[in-house]
N, C-alpha and C positions, 0 to 999 in steps of 0.2 A: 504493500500500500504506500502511496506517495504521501509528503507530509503535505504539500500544496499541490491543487492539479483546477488550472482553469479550463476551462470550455470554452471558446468562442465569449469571453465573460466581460461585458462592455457596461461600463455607468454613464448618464446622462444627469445633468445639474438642469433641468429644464431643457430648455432649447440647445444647451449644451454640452458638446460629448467632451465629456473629460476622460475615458477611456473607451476606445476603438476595442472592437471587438479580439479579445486575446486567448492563445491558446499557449497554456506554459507547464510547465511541472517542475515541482523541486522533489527529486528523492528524497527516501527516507531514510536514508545514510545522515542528510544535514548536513551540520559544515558551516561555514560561514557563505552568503549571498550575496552581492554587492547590488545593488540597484541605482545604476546609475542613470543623470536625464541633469537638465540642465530645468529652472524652473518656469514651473508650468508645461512638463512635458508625461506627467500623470502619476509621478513616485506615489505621493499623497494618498491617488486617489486609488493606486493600488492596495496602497495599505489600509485605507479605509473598507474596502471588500475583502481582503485577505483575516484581517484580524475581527469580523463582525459590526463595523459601526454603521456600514451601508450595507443592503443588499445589493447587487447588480442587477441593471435595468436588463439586462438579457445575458442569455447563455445561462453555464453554470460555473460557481467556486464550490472546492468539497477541499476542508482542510481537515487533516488523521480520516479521511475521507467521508465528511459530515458536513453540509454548509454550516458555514460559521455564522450568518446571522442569526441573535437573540437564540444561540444554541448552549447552553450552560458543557453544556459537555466537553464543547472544543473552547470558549473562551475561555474556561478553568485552566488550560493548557500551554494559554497566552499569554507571553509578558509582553505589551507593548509602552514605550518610549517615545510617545509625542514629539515634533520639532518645535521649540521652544519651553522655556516655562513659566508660569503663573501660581509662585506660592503663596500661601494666604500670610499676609503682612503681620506681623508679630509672631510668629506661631513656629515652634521649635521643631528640627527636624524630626528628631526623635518621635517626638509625639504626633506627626505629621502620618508618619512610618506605622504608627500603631493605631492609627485611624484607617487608612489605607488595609492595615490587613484585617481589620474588623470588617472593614465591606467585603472583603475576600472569604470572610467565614472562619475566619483563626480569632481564635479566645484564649484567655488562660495562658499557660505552660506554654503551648503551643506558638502564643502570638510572641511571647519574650523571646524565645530560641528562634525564632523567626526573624525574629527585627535583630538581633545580635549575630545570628547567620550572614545576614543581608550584608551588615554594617560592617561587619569584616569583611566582606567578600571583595567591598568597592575602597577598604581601606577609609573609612569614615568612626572606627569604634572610640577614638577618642575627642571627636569631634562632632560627633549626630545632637549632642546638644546642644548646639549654637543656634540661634536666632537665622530666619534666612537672609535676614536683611546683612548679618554680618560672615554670610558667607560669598567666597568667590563663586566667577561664574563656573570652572572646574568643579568644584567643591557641591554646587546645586547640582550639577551633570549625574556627579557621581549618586547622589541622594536619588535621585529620579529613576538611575539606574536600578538602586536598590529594591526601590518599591515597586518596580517593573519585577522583581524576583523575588518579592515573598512568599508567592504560591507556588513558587518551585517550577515554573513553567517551563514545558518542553521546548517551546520555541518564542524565540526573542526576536521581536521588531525593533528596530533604531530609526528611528526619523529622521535622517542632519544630526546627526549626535557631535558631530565635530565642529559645528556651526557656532564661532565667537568663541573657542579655547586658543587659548597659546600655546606654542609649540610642546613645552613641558607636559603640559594636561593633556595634549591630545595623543602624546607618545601613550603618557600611564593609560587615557583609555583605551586603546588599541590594544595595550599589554591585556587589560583586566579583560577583553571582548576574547584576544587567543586565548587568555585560560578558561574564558566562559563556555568557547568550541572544546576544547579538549574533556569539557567531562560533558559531551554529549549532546549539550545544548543545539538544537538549530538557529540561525541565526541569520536575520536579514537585515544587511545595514546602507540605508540609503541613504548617498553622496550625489552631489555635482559634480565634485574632483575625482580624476581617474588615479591619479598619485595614490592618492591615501586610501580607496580599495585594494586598490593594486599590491600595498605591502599586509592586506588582510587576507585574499582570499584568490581564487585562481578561479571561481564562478563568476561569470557577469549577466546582469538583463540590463538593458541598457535601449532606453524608452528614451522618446521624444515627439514632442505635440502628441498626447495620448495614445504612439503604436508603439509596439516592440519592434525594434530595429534590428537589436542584433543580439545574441546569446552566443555563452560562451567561456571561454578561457579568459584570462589575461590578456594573452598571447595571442591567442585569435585575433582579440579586439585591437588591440596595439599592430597587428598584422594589417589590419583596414587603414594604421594611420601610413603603415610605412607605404600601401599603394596611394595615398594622397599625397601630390605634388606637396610640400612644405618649405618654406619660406625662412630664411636663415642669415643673421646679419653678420659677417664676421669683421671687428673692428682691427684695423690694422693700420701704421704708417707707409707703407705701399700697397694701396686702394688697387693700383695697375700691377702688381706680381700676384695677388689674390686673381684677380681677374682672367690673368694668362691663365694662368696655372688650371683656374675652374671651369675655363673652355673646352679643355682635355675630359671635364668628366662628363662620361655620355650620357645621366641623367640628368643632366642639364636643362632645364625647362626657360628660365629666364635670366638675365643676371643685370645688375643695375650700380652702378659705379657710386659712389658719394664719397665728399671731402673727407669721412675718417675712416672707409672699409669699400665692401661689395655688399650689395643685398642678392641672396642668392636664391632660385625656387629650384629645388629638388626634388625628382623621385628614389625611391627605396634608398633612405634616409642610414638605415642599418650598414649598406654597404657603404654610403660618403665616408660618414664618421671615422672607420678606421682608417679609409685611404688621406681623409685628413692628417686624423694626428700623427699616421707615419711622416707627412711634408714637413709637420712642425717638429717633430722628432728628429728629423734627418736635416734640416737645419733648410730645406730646400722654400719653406714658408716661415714668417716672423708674424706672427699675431696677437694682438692685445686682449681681446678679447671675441667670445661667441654668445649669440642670442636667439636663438630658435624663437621664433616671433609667432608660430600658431602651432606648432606640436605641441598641442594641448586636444582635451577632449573636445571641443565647439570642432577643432580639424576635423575630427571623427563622424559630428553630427554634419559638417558641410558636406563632406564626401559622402556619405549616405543620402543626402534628402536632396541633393542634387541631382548627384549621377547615380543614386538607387532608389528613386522620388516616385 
């Protein structure tokens, strides 16, 4: 049995479709899931049918293979992590945490080992008692996290969970989300940024304007950017030995002189690169600096929606 399996499973907001009719499956191995889209390209509103808050206007969703909406069976089963947070002003973590798994159904014995479970788990035990007002925005992440795991849940949604952390916080949560996979959890975490899935998971669904575009690997997807032409500034004091030298590369697409380098458009990016830094190795190129100027994920959605549109 799959842990998520859609059908042709499309939502409409009224007159408008925020998700295109989709056919997907996650095994029930799990692992981590990246979902990635640029906003407004339906992450949301997946997670919205995936984790029960919407039904979908047609087709079908079957999550542990049960629709999830208003289904106590499989929501029991779901920790989900909202994008953004809204905690109630004066009001302590901790106590936040044991209100949370009171709506959950835990009491007693049970709710304490529960909330001191959690609070270790995210590295918050000496600190769940702080006011939220005097907590960082890391520091609320990780809290959020927690109460997304008090019921022990099978599978963990993340919303943008990297959304407004500094670099430090968003390492430790990536750390705390790999030890959350390794004891078995499922786990889907939706980004804009291809980087920062890319060092969590080797799964991609990768959505834009409400369709699935592309599934898959890392490497698959990262495969789609090396066949898009991409564009490359390399800053040098001889603009014109840059230039000889990149007339020679038969991926060549365009190249454009300026007073401190070349701008360069390139295909299959993987093989420039090293025949670059052998030039600058070999003493045969002098460069100051490089700036790949759209190898980034939007490369990824141009070259799909244009020339797979």
């Amino acid at each position: 049995m799959s842990t998520i399996r859609l059908d042709r499973a499309s939502l409409r907001y009224g007159h408008v479709l925020g998700l295109s009719p989709t056919t997907l499956e996650l095994p029930e191995n799990g692992g981590i899931t990246g979902l990635l889209g640029p906003n407004g390209a339906g992450k949301s509103t997946l997670i919205q049918i995936i984790s029960g808050l919407l039904p979908p206007s047609g087709g079908s969703v079957f999550v542990f293979g049960e629709p999830p909406f208003r289904n106590p069976n499989v929501l029991s089963r779901i920790g989900l992590v909202p994008e953004g947070d809204r905690f109630p002003v004066g009001l302590r973590a901790d106590r936040w945490l044991r209100m949370m798994g009171e709506l959950s159904g835990l009491k007693g014995t049970a709710l304490r080992e529960a909330v001191d479970r959690v609070v270790e788990t995210v590295g918050m035990s000496s600190r769940s008692n702080l006011l939220f007002t005097a907590m960082s925005k890391g520091m609320r992440q990780r809290i959020r996290l927690a109460q997304a795991l008090l019921h022990d849940p099978d599978l963990l949604i993340l919303d943008e969970p990297f959304n407004g952390l500094d670099p430090e916080a968003r390492t430790e949560l990536m750390t705390m989300i790999r030890g959350l996979a390794k004891r078995n959890i499922r786990i889907i975490v939706s980004s804009h940024i291809l980087g920062e899935v890319a060092q969590l998971t080797g799964r991609i669904w990768l959505f834009f304007r409400g369709r699935l575009l592309a599934e898959g690997s890392v490497v698959e997807i990262r495969e789609l950017l090396d066949r898009h032409p991409v564009e490359l500034r390399i800053v040098a004091d001889e603009a014109k030995a840059v230039a000889r030298w990149a007339v020679d590369y038969p991926n060549l697409v365009t190249l454009k002189i300026e007073d401190t380098g070349a701008v360069l458009a390139i295909k299959n990016p993987r093989d420039f690169f090293p025949k670059l830094q052998s030039a600058v190795v070999s003493g045969q190129l002098s460069i100051k600096a490089l700036d790949p100027l759209d190898m980034n994920l939007d490369a990824v959605f141009q070259y799909l929606t244009q020339d797979h549109g």
